[in-house]
N, C-alpha and C positions, 0 to 999 in steps of 0.2 A: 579630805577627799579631793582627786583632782579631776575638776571640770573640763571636759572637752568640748569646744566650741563646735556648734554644730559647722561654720565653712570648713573645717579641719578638716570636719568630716567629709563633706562635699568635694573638697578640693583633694581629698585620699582616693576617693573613688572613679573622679574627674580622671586622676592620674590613672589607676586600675581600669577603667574602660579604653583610652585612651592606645593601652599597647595592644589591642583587640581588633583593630583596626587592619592590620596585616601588612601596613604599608613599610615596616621595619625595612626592608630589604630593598624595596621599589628604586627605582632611578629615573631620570627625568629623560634617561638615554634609551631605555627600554619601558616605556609605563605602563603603569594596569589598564589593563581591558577590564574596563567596567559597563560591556553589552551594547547595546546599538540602537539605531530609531530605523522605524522602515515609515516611509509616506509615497502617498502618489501624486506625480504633479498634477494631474488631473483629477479633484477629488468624485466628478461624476464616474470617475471609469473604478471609483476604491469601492471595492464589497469586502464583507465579513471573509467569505468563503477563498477570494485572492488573497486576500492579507493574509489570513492561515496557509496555505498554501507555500506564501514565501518566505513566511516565518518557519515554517518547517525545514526550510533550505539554511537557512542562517547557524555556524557555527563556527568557535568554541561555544559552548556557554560562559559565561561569566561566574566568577566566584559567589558562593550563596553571600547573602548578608542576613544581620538582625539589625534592624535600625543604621546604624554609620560603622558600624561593626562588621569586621569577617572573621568569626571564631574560629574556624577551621583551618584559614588562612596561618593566623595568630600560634593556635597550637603548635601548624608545621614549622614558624620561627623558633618557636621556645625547645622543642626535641631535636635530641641526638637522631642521625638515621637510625641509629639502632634501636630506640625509643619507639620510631615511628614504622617497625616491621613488628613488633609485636602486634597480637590480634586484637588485643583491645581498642589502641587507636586507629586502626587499617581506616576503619568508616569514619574518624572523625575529626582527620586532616586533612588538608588538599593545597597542594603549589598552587601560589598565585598563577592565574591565566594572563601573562602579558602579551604586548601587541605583537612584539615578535610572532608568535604562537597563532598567530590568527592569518589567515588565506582572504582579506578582501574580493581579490580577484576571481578567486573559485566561487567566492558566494556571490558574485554579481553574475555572473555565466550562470551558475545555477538556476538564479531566480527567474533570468532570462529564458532558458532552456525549459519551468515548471509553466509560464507566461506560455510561450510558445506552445504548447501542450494541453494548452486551455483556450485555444483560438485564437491567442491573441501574437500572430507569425510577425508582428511589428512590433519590438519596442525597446526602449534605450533603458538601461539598468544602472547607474553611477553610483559611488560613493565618496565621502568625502568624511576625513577624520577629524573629529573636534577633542582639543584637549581642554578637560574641565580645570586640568591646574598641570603645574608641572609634571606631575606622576600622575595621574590619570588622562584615559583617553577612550573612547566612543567612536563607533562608526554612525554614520549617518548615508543610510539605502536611500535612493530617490529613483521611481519606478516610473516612466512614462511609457502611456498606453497609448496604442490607435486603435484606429475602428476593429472588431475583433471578426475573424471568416467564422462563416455560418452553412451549416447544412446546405445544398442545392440539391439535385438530383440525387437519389440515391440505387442504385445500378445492381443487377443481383445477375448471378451468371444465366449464361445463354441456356436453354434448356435441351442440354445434349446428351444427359443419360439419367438415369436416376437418383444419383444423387445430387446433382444439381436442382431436377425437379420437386425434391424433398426441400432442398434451402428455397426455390423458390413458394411454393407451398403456406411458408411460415411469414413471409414477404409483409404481410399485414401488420403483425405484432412487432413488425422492425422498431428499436430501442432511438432508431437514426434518423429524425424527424426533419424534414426542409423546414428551413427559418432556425434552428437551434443552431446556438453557438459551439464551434467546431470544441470535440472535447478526449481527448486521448484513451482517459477512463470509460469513455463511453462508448466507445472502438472498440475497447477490448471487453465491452460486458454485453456487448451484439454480439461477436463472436463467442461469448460461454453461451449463450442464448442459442444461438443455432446449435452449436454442438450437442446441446442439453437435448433440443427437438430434433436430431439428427441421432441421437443412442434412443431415443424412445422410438426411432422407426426402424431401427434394423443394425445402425451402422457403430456396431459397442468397440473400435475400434478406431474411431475416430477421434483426433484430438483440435480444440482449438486453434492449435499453431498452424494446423493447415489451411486457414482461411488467410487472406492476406487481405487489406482493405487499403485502396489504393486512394489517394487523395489528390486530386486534380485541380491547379487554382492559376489554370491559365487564362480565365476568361476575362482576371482585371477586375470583378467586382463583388471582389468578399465575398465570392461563394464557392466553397466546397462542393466537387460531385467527386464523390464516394462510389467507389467502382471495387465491389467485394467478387473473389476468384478463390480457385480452391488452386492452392500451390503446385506444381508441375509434379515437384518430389514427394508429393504426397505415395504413399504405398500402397498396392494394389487392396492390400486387406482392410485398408481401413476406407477405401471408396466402395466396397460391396457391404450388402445388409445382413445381417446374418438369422435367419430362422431358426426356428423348432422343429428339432426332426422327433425324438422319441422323451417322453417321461417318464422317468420311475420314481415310484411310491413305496416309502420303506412302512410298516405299520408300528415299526419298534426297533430302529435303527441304535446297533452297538457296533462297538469298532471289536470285543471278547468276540460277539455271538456272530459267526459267520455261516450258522446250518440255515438254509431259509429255499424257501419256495418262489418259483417265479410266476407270477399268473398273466397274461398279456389279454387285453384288450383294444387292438387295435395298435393303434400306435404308444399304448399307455402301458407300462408293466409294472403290475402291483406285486411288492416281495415282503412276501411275509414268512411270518416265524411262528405263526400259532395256527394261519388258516382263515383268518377269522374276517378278516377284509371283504366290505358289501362294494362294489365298484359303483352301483347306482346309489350309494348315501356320498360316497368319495367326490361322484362327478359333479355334485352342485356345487362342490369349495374349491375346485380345481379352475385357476384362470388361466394355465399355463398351457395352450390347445397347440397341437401338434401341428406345423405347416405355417402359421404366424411367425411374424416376425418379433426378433427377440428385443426386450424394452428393457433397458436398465432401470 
């Protein structure tokens, strides 16, 4: 019987892991993007909630790995194209992501642009490429902050008709706090805000975009004042409220059965099909009252 030494063995598999790697193809003239570091020079100004934010700006992704291995990578080496358009493999190949391939410049304007959007209207965005070895290489983000604008005043329109007097009305529950840090997301979820108490008073025609929220930061000292206006081009129909003129009450509504009775009580008209409809059992479930304004 012949003995096979266990390094034989080790050193068969050594080799067999080894072309799993995906670097088959790589050059030291074009090399693998193997992902990126983000830091801030400032680590007081680095929160969870920023770092996420500009990690979500950062791309290609990089090629998956299992340990020092990229099997997907590896596959794509060893198939024909024509191998690799069959549906079996579709999901379980992928070209290496080289540096070529990657936009540094877009992802530092981006990051800078999510930053700015977050109150923070100051700040320097760099990178700098580190190669780990001849074929591989990393970006390296470096994010510095300054003082970030914060809420000041916050201004609601003049009170010249009634829908203005409706946005000011709600003025209280404003989302837009003096002292909070200026925040873009938080601009646009005052405006679903108002609009939400703006259909519940009348105005079901109304959209968010008509609001504009103006941002003013010429006073020099990191403060926001927030000057909210309802747009010029807003359209006549969606600045008026709209009411309840008439209800009707079907007892046994079909789109077949169209023989039916119409019985009116004021502004109410109850239609039936059998007769049978009491209006004072009807009128204690009925919120819908004639002459109110209509609430989405």
């Amino acid at each position: 019987m012949i003995r096979v030494q266990p390094y034989w063995i080790i050193a068969a598999v050594v080799l067999v892991l080894s072309g799993c790697t995906g670097m088959k193809h790589i050059t030291s003239e074009d090399p693998l993007y193997t992902g990126y570091k983000l830091k801030f020079a400032d680590k007081e100004n680095s929160t969870k909630r920023l770092a996420r934010i500009a990690n979500s700006v950062v791309k290609p992704a990089p090629n998956s790995r299992l340990l020092w291995m990229r099997p997907a990578v590896a596959r794509d080496n060893m198939l024909s194209e024509k191998a690799k358009k069959k549906k079996f493999w579709k999901s379980k190949v992928a070209e290496p992501v080289l540096l070529s391939q990657t936009q540094p410049a877009q992802v530092t304007a981006g990051i800078q642009n999510r930053m700015f959007h977050n109150g923070y209207f100051r700040s320097i965005v760099t990178y700098d490429t580190l190669l780990t070895n001849e074929r591989k290489a990393k970006y390296v983000y470096t994010i510095t902050l300054y003082e970030p604008y914060r809420f000041g005043d916050i201004v609601f329109p003049n009170l010249t008709d009634d829908l203005s007097g409706k946005m000011a009305e709600a003025r209280q529950e404003t989302l837009l706090k003096s002292g909070d840090i200026y925040s873009l997301e938080l601009v646009k979820n005052e405006r679903a805000r108002i609009d939400r108490n703006l259909k519940e008073k009348g105005y079901i025609y109304f959209n968010p975009e008509f609001i504009t929220v103006r941002a003013d930061t010429v006073t020099g000292d990191n403060l926001v004042r927030a000057m909210l206006t309802i747009k010029p081009e807003t359209p006549p129909e969606s600045r008026r409220p709209y009411t309840i003129r008439k209800v009707f009450i079907h007892d046994d509504y079909s789109l077949e059965n169209t023989l039916s009775d119409t019985i009116q009580y004021g502004n109410y008209n109850l239609i039936t099909h059998r007769n049978t409809l009491r209006f004072d059992v009807l009128e204690r479930g009925i919120f819908l009252k004639p002459g109110e304004r209509f609430a989405q």
